[in-house]
Backbone as a chain_set.jsonl record, in Angstrom:
{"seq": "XXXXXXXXXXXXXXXXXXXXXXXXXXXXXXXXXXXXXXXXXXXXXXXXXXXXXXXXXXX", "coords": {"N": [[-15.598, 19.479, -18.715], [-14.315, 21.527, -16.984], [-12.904, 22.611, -18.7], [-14.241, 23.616, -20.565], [-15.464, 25.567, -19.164], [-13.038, 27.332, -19.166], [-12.317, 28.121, -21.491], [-14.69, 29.519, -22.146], [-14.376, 31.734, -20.332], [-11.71, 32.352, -21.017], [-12.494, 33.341, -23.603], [-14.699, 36.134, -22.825], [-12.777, 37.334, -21.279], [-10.667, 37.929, -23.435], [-12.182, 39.204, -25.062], [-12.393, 41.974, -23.172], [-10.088, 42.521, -22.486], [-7.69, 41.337, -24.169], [-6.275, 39.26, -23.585], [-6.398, 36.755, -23.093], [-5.957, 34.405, -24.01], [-2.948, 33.8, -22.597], [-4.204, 33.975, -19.461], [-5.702, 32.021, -19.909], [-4.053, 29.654, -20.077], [-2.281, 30.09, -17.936], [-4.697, 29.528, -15.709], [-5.475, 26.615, -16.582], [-2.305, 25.457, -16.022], [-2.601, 25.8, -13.178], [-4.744, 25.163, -12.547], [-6.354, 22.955, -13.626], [-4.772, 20.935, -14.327], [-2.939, 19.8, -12.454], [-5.365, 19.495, -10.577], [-6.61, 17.07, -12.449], [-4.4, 15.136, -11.877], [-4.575, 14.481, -9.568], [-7.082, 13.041, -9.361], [-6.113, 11.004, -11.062], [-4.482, 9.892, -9.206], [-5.979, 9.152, -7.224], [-7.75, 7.529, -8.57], [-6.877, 5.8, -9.415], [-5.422, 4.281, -7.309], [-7.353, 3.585, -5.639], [-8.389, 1.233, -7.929], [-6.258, -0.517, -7.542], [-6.291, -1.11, -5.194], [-4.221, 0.117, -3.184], [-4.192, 1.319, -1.067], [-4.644, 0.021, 2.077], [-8.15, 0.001, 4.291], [-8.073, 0.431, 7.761], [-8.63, -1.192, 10.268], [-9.716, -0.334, 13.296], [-9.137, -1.314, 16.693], [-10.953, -1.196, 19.709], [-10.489, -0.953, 22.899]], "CA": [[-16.382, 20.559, -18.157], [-13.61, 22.784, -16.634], [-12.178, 22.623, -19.922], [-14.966, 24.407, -21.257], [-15.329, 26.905, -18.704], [-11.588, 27.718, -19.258], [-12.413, 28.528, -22.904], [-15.428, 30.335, -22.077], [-13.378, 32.401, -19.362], [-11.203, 33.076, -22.125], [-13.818, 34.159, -24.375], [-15.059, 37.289, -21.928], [-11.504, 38.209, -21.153], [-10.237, 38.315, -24.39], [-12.686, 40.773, -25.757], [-11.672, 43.136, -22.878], [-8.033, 43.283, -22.142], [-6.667, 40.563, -25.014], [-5.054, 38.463, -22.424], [-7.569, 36.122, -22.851], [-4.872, 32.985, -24.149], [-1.927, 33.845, -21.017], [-4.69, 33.736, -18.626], [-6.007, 30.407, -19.744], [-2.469, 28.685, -20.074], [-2.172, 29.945, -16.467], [-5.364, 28.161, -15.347], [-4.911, 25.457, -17.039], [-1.663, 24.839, -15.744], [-2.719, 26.002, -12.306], [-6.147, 24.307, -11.6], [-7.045, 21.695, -14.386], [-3.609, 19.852, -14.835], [-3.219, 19.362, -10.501], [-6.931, 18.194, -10.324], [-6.734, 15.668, -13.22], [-3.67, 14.113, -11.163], [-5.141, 14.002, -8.378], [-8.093, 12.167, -10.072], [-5.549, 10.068, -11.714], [-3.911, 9.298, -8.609], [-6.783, 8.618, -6.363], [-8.718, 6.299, -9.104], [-5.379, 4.058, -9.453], [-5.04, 3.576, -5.616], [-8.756, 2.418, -6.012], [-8.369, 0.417, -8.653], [-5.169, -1.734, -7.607], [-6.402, -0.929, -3.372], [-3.142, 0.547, -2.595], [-3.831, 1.852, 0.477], [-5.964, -0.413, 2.739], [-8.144, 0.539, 5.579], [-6.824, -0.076, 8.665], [-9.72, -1.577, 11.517], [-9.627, 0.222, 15.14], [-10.075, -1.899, 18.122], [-11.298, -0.574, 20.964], [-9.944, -1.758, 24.0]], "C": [[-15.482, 21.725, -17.762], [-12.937, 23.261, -17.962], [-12.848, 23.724, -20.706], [-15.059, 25.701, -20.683], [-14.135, 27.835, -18.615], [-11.702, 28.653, -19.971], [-13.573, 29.399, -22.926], [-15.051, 31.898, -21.34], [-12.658, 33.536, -20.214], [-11.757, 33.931, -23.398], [-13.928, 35.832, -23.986], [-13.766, 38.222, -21.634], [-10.565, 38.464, -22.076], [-11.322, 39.49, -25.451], [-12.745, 42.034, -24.929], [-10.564, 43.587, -22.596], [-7.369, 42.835, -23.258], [-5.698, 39.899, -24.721], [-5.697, 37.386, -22.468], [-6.881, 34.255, -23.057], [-3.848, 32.871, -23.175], [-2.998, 33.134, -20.102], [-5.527, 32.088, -18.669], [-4.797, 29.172, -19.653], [-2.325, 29.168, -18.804], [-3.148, 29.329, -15.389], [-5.409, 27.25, -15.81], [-3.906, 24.753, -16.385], [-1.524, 24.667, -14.492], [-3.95, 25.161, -11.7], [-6.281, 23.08, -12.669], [-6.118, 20.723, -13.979], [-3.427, 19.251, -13.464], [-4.592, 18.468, -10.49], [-7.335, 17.316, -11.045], [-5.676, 14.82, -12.39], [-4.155, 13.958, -10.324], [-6.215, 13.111, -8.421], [-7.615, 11.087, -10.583], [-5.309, 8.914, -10.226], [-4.843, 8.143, -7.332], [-7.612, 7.179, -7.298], [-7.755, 4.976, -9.215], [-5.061, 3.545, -8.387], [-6.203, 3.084, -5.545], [-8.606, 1.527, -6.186], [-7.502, -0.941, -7.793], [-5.21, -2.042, -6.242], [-4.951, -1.262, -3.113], [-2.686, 0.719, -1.226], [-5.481, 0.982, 1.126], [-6.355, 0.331, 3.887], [-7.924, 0.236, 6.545], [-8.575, -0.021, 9.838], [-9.065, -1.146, 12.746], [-10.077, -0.937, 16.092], [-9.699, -1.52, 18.758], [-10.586, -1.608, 22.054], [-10.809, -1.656, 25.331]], "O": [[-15.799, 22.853, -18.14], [-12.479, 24.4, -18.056], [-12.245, 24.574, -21.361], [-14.853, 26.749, -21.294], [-14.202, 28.942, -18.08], [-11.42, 29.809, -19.656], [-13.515, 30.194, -23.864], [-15.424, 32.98, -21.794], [-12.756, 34.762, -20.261], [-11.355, 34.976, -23.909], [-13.372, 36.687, -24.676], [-13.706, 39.449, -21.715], [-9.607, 39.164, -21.749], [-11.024, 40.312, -26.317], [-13.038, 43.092, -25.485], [-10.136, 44.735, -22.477], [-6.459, 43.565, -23.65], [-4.587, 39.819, -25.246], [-5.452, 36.814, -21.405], [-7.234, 33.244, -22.45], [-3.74, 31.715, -22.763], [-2.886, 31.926, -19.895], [-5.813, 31.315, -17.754], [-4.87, 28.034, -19.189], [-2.139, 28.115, -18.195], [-2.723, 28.747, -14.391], [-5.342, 26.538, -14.809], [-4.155, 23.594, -16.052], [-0.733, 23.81, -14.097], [-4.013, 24.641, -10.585], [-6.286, 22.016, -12.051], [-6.493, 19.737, -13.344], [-3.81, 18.086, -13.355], [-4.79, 17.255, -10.422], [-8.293, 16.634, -10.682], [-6.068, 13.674, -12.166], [-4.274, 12.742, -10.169], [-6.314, 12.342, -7.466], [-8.363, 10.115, -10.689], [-5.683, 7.75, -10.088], [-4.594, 7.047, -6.832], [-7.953, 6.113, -6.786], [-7.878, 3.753, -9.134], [-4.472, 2.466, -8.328], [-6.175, 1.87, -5.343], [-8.565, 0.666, -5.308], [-7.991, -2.034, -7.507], [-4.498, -2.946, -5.804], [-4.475, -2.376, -2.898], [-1.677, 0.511, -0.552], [-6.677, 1.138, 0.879], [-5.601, 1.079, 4.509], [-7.198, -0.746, 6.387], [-9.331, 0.93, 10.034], [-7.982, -1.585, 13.134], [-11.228, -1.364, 16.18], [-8.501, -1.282, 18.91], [-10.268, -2.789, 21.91], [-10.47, -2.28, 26.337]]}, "num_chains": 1, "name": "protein.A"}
């Protein structure tokens, strides 16, 4: 999905300035590529429960 709106992005801004491939290789490498790791990273600490939760008692 962001993938597409990247390329659509690029679309609109390449038929008015012709910058329209820079500016997607700079989102791209700025918003997609970060928020797939972070997707990566969070579904694998899921998966293998990396990080447990930790129970409060009250006193």
């Amino acid at each position: 999905m962001l993938v597409a709106l990247i390329n659509l992005a690029e679309f609109f801004i390449d038929s008015l300035f012709f910058v329209g491939s820079f500016i997607t290789i700079a989102l791209s490498l700025i918003v997609v590529v970060p928020l797939m790791e972070i997707l990566k990273t969070e579904l694998y600490t899921r998966k293998f429960e990396l990080v447990k939760r930790t129970i409060h008692i009250s006193r």
